[in-house]
N, CA, C and O of each residue as an XYZ file, in Angstrom:
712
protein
N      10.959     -3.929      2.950
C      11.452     -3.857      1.601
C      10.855     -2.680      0.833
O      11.539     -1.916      0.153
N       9.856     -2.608      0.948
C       9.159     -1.613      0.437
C       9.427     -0.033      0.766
O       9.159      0.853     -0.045
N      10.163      0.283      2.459
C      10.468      1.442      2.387
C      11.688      1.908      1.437
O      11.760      3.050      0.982
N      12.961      0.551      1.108
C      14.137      0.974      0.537
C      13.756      1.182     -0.709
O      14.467      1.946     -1.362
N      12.354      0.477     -1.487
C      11.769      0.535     -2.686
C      11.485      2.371     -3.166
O      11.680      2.893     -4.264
N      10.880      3.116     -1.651
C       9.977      4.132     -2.008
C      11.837      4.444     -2.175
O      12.432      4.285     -3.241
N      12.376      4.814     -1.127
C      13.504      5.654     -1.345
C      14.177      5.634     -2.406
O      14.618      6.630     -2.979
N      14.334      4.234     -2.821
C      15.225      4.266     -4.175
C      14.213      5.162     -5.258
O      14.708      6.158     -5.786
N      13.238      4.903     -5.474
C      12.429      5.668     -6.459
C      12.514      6.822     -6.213
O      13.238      7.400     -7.024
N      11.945      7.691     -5.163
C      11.884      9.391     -4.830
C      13.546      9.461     -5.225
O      13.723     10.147     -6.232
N      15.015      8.800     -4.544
C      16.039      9.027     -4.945
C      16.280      9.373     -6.280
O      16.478     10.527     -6.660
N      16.258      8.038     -7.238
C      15.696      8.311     -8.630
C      15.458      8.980     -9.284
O      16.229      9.375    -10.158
N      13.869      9.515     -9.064
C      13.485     11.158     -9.719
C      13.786     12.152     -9.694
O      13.682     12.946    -10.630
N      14.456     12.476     -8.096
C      15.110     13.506     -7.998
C      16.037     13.988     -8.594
O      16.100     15.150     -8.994
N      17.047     12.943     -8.745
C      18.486     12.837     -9.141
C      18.034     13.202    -10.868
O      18.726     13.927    -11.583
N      16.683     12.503    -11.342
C      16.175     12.751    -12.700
C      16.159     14.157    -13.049
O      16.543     14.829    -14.007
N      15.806     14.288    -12.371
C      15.475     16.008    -12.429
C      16.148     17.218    -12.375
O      15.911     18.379    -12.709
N      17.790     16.118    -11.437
C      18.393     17.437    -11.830
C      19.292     17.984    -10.106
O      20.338     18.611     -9.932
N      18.060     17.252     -8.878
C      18.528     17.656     -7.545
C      19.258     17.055     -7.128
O      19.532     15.979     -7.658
N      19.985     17.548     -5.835
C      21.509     17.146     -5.385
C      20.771     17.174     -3.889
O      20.249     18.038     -3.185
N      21.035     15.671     -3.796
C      20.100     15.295     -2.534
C      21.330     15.499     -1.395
O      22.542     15.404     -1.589
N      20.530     15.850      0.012
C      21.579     16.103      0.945
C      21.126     15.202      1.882
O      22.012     14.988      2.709
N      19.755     14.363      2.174
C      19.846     13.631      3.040
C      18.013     13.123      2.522
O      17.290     13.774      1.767
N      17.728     12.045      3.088
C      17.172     10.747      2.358
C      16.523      9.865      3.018
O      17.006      8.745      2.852
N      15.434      9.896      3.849
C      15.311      8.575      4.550
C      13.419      8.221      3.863
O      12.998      8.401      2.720
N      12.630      7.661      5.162
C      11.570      7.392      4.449
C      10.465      8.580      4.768
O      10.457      8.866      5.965
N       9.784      9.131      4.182
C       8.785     10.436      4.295
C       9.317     11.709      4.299
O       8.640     12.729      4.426
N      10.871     11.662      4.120
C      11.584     12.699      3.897
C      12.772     13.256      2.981
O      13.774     12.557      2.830
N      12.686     14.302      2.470
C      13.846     14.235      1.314
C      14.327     15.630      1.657
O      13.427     16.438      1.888
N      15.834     16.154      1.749
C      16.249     17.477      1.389
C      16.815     17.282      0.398
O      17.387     16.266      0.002
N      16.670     18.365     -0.109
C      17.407     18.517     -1.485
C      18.188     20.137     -1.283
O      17.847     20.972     -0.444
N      19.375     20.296     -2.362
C      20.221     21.276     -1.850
C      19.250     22.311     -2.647
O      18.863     23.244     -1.942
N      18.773     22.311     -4.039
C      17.748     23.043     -5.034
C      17.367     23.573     -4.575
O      17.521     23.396     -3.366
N      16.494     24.749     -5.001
C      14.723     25.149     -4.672
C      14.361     24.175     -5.565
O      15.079     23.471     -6.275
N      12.965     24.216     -5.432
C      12.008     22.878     -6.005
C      10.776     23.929     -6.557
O       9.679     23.942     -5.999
N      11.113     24.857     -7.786
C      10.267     25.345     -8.306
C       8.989     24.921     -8.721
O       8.957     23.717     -8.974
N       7.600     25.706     -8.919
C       6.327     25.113     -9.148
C       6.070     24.442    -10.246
O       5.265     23.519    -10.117
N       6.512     24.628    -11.290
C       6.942     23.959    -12.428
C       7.320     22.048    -12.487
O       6.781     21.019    -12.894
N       8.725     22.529    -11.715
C       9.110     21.092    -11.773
C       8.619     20.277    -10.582
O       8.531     19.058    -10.732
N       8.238     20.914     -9.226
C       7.172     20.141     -8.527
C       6.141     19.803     -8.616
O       5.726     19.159     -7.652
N       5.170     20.041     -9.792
C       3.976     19.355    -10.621
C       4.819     18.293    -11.474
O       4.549     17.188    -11.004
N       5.548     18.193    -12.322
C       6.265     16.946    -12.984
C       6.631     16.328    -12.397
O       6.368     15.167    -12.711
N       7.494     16.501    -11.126
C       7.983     15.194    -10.302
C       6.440     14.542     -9.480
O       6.071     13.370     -9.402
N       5.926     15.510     -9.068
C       4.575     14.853     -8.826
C       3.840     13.805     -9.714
O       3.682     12.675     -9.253
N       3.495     14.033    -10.649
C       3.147     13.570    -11.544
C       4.021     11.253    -11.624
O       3.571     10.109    -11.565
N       5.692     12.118    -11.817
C       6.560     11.209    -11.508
C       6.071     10.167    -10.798
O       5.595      9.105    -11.199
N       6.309     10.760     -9.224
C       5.700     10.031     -7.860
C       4.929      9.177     -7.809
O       5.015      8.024     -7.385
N       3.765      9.993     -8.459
C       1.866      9.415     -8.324
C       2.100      8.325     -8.901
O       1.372      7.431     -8.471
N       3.067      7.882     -9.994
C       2.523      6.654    -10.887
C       3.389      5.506     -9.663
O       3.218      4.326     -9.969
N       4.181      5.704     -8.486
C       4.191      4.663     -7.492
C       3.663      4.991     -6.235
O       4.184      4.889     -5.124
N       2.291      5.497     -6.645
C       1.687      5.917     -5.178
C       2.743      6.497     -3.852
O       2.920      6.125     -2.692
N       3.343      7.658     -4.760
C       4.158      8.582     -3.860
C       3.604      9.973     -4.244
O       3.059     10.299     -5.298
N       3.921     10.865     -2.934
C       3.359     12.451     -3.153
C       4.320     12.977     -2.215
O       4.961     12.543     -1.258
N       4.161     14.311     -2.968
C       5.291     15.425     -2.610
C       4.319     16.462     -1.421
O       3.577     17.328     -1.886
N       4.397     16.315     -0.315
C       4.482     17.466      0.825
C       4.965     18.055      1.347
O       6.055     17.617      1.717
N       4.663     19.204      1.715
C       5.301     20.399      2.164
C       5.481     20.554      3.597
O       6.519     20.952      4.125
N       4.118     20.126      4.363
C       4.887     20.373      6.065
C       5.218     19.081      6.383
O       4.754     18.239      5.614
N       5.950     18.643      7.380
C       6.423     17.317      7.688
C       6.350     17.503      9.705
O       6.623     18.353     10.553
N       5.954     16.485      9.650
C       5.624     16.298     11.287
C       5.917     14.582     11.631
O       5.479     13.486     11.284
N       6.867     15.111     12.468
C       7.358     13.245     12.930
C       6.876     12.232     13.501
O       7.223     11.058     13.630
N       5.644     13.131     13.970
C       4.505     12.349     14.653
C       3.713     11.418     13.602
O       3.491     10.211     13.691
N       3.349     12.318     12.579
C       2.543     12.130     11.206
C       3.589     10.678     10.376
O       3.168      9.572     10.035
N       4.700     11.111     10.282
C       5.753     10.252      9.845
C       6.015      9.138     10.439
O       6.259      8.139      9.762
N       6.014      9.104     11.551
C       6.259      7.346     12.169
C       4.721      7.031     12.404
O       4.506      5.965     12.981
N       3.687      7.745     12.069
C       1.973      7.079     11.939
C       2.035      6.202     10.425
O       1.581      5.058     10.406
N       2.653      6.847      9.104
C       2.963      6.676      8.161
C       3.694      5.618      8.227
O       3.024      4.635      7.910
N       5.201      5.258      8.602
C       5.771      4.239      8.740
C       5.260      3.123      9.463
O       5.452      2.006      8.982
N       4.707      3.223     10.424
C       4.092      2.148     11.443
C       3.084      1.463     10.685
O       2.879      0.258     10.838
N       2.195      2.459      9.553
C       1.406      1.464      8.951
C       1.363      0.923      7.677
O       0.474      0.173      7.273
N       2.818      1.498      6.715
C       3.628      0.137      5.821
C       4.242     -0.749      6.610
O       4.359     -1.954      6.390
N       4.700     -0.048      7.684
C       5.788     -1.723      7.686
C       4.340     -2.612      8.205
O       4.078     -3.808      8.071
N       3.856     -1.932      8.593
C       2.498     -3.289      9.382
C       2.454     -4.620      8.009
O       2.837     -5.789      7.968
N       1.841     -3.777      7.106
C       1.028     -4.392      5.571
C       2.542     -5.224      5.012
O       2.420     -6.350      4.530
N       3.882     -4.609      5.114
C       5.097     -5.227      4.746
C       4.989     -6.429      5.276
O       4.540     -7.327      4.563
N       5.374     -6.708      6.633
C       5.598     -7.237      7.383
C       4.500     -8.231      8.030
O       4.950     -8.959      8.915
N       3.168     -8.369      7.732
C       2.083     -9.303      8.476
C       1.797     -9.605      7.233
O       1.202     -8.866      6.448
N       2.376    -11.135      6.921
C       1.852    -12.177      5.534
C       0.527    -12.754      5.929
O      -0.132    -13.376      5.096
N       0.126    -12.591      7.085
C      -1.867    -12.828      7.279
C      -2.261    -11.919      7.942
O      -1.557    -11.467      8.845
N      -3.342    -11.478      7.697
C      -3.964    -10.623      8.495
C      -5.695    -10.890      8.985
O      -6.791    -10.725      8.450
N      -5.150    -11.432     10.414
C      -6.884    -12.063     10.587
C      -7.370    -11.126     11.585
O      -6.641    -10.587     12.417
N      -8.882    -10.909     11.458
C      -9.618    -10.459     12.492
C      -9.057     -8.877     11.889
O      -8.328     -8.620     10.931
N      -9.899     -7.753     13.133
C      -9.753     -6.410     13.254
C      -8.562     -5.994     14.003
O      -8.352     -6.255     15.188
N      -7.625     -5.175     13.037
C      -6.460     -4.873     13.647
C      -6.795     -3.598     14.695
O      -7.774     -2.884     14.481
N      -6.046     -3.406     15.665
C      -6.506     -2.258     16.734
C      -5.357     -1.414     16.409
O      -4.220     -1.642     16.823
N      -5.727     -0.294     15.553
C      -5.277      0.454     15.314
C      -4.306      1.293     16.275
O      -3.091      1.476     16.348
N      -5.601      1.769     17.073
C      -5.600      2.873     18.112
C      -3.975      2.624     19.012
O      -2.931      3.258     19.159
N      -4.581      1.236     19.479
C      -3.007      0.565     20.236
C      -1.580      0.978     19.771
O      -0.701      1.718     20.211
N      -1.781     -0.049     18.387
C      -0.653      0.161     17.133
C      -0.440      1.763     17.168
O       0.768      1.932     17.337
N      -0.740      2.333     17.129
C      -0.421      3.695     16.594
C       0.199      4.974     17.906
O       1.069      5.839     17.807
N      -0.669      4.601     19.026
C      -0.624      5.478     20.351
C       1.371      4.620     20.692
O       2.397      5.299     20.695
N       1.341      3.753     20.821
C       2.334      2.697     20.826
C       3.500      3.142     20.181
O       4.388      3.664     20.856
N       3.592      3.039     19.245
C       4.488      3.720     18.026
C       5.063      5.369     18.269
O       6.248      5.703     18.307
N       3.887      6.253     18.415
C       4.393      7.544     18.965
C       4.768      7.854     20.366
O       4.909      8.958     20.891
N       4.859      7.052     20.707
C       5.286      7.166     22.124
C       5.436      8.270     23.254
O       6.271      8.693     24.054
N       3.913      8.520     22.773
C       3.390     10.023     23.198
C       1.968      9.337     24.285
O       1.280      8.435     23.808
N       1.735      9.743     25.373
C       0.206      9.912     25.802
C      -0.842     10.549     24.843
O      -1.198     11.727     24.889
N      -1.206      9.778     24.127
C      -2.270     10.484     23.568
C      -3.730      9.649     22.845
O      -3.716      8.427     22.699
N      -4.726     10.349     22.508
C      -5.496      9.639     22.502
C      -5.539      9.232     20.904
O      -4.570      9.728     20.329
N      -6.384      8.473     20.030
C      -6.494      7.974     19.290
C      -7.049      8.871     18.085
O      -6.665      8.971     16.920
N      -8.170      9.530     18.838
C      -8.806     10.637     18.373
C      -7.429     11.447     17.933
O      -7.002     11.269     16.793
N      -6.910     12.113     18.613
C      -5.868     13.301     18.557
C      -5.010     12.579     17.666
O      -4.995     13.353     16.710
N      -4.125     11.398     17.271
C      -3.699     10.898     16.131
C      -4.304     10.831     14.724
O      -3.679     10.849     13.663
N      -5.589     10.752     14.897
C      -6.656     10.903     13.501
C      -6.604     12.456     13.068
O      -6.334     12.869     11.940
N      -6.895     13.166     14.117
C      -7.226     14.280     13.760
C      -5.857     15.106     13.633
O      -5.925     16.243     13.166
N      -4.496     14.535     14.067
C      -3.769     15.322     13.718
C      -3.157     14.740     12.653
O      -2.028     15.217     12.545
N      -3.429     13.770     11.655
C      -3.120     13.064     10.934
C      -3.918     13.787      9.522
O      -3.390     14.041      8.440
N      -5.030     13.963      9.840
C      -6.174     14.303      8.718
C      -5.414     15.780      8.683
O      -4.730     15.915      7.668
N      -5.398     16.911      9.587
C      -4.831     17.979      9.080
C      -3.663     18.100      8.378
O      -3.208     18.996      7.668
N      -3.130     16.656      8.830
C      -1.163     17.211      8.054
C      -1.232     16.877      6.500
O      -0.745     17.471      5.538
N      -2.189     15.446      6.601
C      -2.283     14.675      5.432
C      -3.112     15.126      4.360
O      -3.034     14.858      3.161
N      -4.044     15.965      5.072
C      -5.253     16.212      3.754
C      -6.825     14.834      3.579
O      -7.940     14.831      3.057
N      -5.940     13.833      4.402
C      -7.214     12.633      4.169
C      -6.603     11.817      5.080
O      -5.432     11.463      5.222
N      -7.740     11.556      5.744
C      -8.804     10.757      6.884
C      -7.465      9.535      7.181
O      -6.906      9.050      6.197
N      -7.118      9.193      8.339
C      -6.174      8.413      8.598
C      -6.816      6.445      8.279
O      -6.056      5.476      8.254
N      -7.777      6.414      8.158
C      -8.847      5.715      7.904
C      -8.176      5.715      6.576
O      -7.150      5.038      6.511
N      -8.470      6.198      5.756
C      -8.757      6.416      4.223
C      -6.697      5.884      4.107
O      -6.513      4.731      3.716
N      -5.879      6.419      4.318
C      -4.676      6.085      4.244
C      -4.468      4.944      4.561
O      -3.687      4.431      3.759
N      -4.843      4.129      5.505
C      -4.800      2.742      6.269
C      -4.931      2.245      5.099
O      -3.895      1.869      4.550
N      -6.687      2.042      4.117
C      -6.932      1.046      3.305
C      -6.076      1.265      2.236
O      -5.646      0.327      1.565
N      -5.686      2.852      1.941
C      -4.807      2.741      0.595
C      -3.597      1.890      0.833
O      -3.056      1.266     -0.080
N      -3.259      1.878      1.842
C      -1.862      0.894      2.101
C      -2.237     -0.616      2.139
O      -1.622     -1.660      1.919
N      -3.027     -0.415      2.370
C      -3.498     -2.164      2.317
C      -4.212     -2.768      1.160
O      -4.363     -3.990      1.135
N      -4.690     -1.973      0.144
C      -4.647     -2.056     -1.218
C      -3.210     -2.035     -2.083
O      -3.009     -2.664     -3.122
N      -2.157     -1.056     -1.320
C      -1.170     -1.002     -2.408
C      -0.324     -2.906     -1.753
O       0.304     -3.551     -2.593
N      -0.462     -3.432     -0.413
C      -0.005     -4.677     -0.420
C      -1.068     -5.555     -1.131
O      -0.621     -6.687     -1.313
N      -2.121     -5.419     -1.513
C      -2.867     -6.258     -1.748
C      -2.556     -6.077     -3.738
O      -3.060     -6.946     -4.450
N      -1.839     -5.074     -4.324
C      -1.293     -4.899     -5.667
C      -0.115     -5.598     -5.548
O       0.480     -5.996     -6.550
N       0.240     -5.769     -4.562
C       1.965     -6.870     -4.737
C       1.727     -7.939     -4.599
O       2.612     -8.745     -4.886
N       0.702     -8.330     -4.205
C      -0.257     -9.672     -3.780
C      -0.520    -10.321     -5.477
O      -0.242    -11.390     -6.020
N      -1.125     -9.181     -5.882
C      -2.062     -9.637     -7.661
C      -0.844     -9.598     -8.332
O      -0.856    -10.438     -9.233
N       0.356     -8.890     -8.270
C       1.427     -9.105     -9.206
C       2.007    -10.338     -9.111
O       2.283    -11.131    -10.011
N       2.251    -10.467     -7.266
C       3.555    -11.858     -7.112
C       2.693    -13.273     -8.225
O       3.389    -14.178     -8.688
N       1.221    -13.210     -8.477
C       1.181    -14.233     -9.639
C       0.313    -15.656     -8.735
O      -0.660    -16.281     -9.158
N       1.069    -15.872     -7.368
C       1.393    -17.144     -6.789
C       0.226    -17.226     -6.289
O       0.337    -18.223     -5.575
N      -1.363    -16.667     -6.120
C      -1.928    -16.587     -4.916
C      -3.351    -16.285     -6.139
O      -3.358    -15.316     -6.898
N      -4.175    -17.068     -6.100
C      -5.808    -16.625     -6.136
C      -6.521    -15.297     -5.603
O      -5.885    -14.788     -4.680
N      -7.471    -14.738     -5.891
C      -7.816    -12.994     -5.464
C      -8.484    -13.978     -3.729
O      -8.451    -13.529     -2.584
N      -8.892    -15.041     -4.090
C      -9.679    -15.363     -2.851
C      -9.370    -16.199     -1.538
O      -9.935    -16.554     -0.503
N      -7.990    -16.322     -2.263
C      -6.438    -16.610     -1.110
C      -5.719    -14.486     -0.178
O      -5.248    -14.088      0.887
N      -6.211    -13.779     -1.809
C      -5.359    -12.867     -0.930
C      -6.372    -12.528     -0.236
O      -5.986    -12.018      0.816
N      -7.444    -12.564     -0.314
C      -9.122    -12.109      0.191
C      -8.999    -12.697      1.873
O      -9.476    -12.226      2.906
N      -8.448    -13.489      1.721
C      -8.277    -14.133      3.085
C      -7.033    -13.761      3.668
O      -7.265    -13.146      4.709
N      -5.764    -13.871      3.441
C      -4.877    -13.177      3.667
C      -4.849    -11.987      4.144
O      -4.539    -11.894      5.332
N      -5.081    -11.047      3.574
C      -5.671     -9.841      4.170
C      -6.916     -9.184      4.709
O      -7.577     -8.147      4.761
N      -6.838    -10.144      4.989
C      -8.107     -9.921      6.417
C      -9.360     -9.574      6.008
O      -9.969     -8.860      6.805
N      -9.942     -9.877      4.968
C     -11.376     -8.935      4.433
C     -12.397    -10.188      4.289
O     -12.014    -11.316      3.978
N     -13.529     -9.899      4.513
C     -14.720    -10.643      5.045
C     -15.069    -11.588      3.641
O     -15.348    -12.784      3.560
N     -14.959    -10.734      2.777
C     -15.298    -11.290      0.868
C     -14.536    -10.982     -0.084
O     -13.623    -10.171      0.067
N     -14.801    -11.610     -1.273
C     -13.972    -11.192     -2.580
C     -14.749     -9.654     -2.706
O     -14.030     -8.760     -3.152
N     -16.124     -9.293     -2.355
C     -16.995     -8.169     -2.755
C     -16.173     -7.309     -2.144
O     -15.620     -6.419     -2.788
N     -15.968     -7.484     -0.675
C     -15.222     -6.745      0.377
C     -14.000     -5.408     -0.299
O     -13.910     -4.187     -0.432
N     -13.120     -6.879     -0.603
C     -11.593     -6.794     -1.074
C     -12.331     -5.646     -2.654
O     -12.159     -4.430     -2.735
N     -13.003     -6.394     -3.549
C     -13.165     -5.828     -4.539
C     -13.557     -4.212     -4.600
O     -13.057     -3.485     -5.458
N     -14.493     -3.723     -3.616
C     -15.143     -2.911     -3.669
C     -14.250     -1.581     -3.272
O     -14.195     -0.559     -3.956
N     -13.374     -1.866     -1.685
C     -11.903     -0.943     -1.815
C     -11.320     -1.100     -2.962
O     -11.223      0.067     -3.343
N     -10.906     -1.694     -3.698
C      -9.581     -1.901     -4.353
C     -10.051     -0.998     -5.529
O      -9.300     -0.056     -5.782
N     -11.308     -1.147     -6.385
C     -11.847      0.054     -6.776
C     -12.323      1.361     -6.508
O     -12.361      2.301     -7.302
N     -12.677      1.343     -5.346
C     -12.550      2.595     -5.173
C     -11.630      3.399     -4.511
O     -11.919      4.505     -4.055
N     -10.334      2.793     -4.429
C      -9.054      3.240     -4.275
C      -7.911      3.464     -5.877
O      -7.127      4.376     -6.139
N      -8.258      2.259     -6.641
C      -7.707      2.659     -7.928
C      -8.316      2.600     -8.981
O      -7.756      2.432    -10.065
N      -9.894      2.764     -8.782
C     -10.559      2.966    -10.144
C     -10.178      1.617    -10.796
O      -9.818      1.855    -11.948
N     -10.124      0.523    -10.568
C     -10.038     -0.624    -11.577
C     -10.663     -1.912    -10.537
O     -10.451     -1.797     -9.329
N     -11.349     -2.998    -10.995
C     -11.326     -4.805     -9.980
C      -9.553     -5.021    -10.042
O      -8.715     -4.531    -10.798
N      -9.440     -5.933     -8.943
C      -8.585     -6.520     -9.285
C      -7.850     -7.292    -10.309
O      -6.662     -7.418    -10.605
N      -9.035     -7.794    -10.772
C      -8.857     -8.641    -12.027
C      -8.333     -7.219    -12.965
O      -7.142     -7.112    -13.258
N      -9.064     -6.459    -13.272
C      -8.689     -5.291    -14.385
C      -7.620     -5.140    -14.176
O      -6.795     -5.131    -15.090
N      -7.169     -4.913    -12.436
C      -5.210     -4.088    -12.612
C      -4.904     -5.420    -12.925
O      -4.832     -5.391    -14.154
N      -4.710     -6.420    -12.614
C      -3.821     -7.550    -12.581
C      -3.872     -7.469    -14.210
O      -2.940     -7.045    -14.894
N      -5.130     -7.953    -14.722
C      -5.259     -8.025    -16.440
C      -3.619     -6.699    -17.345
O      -2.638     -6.799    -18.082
N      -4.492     -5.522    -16.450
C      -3.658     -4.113    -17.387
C      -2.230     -4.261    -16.958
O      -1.439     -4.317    -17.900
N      -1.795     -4.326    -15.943
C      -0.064     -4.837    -15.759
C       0.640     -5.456    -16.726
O       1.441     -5.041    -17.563
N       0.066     -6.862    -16.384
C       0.522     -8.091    -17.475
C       0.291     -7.597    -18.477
O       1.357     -7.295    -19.014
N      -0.879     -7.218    -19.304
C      -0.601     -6.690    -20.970
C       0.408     -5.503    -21.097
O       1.139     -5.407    -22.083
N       0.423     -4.811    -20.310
C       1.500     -3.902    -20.850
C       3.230     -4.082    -20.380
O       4.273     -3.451    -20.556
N       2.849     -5.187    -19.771
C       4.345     -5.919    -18.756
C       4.956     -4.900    -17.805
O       6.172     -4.734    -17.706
N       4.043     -4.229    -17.112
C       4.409     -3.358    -15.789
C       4.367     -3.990    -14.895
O       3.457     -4.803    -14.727
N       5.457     -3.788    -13.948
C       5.573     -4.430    -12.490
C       5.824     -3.596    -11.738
O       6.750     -2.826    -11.991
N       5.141     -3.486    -10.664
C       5.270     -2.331     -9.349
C       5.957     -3.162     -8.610
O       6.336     -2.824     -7.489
């Protein structure tokens, strides 16, 4: 659900802005435009507020590493024990290769640590978690696989600068829903 979510949004802004999209899927957009420096800092800007970003080289390898690990967080309503990445991921690209060589060709395309991308995705399910309302921080604490509420707490800030309690609190007062 969440990939037709990103698309409809990047669709969205684009179309906001002005571009005449020629083709559309998930980690990728053409547009018929140039995408001057100007208005690619504003749509950026756009993006960031649904944890989306605008890049320039695109590698399909990088892209189904990317997809393989939303739909994971989409798609697994528990998450127990240590997920094996390495598997998941070598699996998915359907390449011989080692685990290492996915990190490291991941960190060059991406700019940050394939590590570091994993938890942001599993923070941004663990923000649909604090919105859906239905679930205690120490139900999703368990749910998503993390040892403590400290655990859960300690990413979730230092991925969005706020506790959980704070985003959940700042949403609801201003009636934003991601």
């Amino acid at each position: 659900m969440i990939s037709l979510s990103c698309i409809y949004v990047v669709r969205h802004e684009f179309e906001k802005f002005g571009f005449t999209i020629e083709m559309i899927k998930l980690g990728l957009v053409q547009i018929r435009e140039p995408l001057d420096d100007n208005v690619r800092k504003e749509l950026s800007v756009q993006l960031r507020k649904y944890d989306l970003e605008i890049t320039e080289e695109w590698n399909p390898d990088v892209e189904q590493i990317k997809r393989v690990v939303i739909e994971y967080f989409q798609k697994n309503e528990n998450i127990s024990g240590k997920i094996n990445w390495a598997d998941l991921l070598k699996g998915s690209i359907g390449k011989k290769c080692t685990y290492s060589y996915i990190s490291h060709l991941f960190s060059n395309m991406e700019g940050v640590t394939l590590e570091r991308y994993i938890i942001k995705q599993k923070i941004i399910a663990v923000k649909r978690l604090l919105l859906n309302q239905q679930l205690k921080l120490k139900e999703i604490t368990k749910k998503m696989g993390y040892k403590n509420i400290s655990h859960l707490s300690y990413q979730f800030k230092k991925v969005t600068g706020q506790t959980p309690s704070e985003f959940k609190k700042s949403k609801f007062d201003t009636g934003i829903r991601e």
